[in-house]
C-alpha positions in Angstrom: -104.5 65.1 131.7 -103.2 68.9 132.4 -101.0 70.6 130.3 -98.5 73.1 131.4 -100.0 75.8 128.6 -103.4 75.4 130.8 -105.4 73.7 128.0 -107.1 71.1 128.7 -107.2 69.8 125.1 -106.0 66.9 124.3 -104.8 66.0 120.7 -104.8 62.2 120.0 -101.0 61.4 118.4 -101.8 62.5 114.6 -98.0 62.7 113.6 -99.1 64.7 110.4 -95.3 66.4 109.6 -96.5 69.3 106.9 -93.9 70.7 104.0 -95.4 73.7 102.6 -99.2 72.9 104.3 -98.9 69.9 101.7 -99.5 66.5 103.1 -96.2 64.6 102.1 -96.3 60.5 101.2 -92.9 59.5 102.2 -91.1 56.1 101.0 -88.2 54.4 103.1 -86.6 51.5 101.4 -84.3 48.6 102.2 -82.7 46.1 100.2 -81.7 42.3 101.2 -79.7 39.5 98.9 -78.7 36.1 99.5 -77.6 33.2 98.3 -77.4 30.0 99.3 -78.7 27.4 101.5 -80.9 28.2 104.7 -77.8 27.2 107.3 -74.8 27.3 104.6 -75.7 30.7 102.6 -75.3 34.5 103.9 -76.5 37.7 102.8 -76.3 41.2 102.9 -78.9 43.9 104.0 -78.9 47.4 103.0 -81.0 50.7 103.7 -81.5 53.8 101.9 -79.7 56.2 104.5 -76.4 53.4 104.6 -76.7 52.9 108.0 -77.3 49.6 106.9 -74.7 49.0 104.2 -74.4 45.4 102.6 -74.3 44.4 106.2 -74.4 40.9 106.9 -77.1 38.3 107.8 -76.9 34.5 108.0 -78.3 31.4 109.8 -76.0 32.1 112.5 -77.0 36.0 113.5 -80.4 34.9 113.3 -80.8 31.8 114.8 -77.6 31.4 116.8 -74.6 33.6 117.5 -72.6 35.4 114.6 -71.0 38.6 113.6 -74.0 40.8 111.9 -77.8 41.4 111.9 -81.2 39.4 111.7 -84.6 40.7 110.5 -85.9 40.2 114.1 -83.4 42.4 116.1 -84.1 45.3 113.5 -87.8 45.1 114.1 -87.1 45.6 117.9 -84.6 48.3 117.4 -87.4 49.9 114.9 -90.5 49.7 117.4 -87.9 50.5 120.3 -87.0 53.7 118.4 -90.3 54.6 116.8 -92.0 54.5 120.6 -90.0 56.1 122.2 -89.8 58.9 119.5 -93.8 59.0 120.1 -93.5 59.7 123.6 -91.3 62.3 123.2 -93.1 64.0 121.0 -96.9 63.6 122.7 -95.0 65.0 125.8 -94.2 67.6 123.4 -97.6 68.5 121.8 -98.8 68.7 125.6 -96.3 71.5 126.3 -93.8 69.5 128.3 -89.9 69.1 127.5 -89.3 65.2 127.9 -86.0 64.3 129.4 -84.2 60.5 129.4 -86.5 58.4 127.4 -84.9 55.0 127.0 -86.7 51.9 125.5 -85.3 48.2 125.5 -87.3 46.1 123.1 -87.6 42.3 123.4 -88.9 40.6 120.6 -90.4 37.0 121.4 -89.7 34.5 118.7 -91.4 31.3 119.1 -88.7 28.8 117.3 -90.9 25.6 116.9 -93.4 27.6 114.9 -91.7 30.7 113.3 -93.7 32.9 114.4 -93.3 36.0 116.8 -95.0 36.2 119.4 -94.8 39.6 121.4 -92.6 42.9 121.6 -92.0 43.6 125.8 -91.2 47.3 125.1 -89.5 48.4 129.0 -89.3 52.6 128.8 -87.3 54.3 131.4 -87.9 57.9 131.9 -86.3 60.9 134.1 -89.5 62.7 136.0 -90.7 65.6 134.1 -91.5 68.7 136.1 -94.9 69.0 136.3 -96.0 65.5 135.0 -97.1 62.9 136.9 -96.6 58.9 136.9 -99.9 58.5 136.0 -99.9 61.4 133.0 -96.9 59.4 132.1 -97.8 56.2 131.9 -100.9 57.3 130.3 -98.9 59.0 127.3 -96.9 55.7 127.0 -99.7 53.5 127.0 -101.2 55.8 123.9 -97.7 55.6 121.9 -97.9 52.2 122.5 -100.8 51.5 121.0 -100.1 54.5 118.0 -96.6 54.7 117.4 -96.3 54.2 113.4 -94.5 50.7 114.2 -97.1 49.9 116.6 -99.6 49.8 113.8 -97.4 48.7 110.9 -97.1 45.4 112.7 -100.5 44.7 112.0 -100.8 45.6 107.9 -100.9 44.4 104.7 -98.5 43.9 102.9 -98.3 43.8 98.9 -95.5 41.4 96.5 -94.3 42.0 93.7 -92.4 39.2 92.0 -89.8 39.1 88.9 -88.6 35.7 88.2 -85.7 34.0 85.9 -83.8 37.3 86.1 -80.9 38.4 88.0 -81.7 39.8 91.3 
């Protein structure tokens, strides 16, 4: 790929955001209750910025149709949001000012065994001067692939459990 700077050096997408040339560990945390049956009970999801605040979740948002959110939509809204921020910002780090960058995200839930089954991520972009379909598609294969969602999908995960307390 060219860059409009004339390097020809391309950096691989190492998002390393520095605070004082110190390497930062950030945290992001959410909270969910509920109570109740599977199809009788509801509950409430929350996240540290509020945008999420005791917002509701039930049978019904996630498996039919109801007023609120489900854990499924939120992942596709978070690799939706988290790719196309990637793309931005490689076009960015290559010297080029990204325009429209718009992502849909379908998340594929098979029902009969739980499981999902594929994120169809469907970018649409306004042309860049200077960059070419093939440039493009190339950055948006590589955020694909490296976009922090992209690679959290695929981690372990720890549990902690406290039992016979309040929650």
């Amino acid at each position: 790929m060219s860059v409009r700077n004339g390097s020809n050096h391309h950096k691989k997408n190492n998002f390393n955001l520095k605070t004082n040339n110190k390497l930062k560990n950030m945290k992001r945390t959410a909270k969910a209750h509920w109570n109740g049956t599977l199809k009788e009970g509801r509950g409430e999801l929350s996240t540290q910025s509020t945008t999420l605040n005791n917002t509701q979740y039930s049978f019904k948002t996630r498996f039919e149709q109801g007023v609120g959110t489900n854990p499924e939509e939120l992942i596709a809204a978070a690799h939706a949001g988290c790719f196309t921020m990637a793309v931005g910002a490689a076009l960015s780090q290559q010297g080029f000012t990204p325009g429209d960058l718009t992502t849909a995200a379908v998340l594929d839930l098979d029902m009969n065994n739980l499981v999902i089954t594929g994120i169809h991520l469907d970018l649409q972009a306004s042309a860049i001067d200077g960059v070419s379909e093939e440039q493009f598609k190339a950055v948006a294969e590589d955020a694909k692939k490296n976009c922090i969602i992209s690679k959290a999908l695929s981690v372990p995960f720890t549990l902690n459990v406290t039992y016979g307390s309040k929650a």
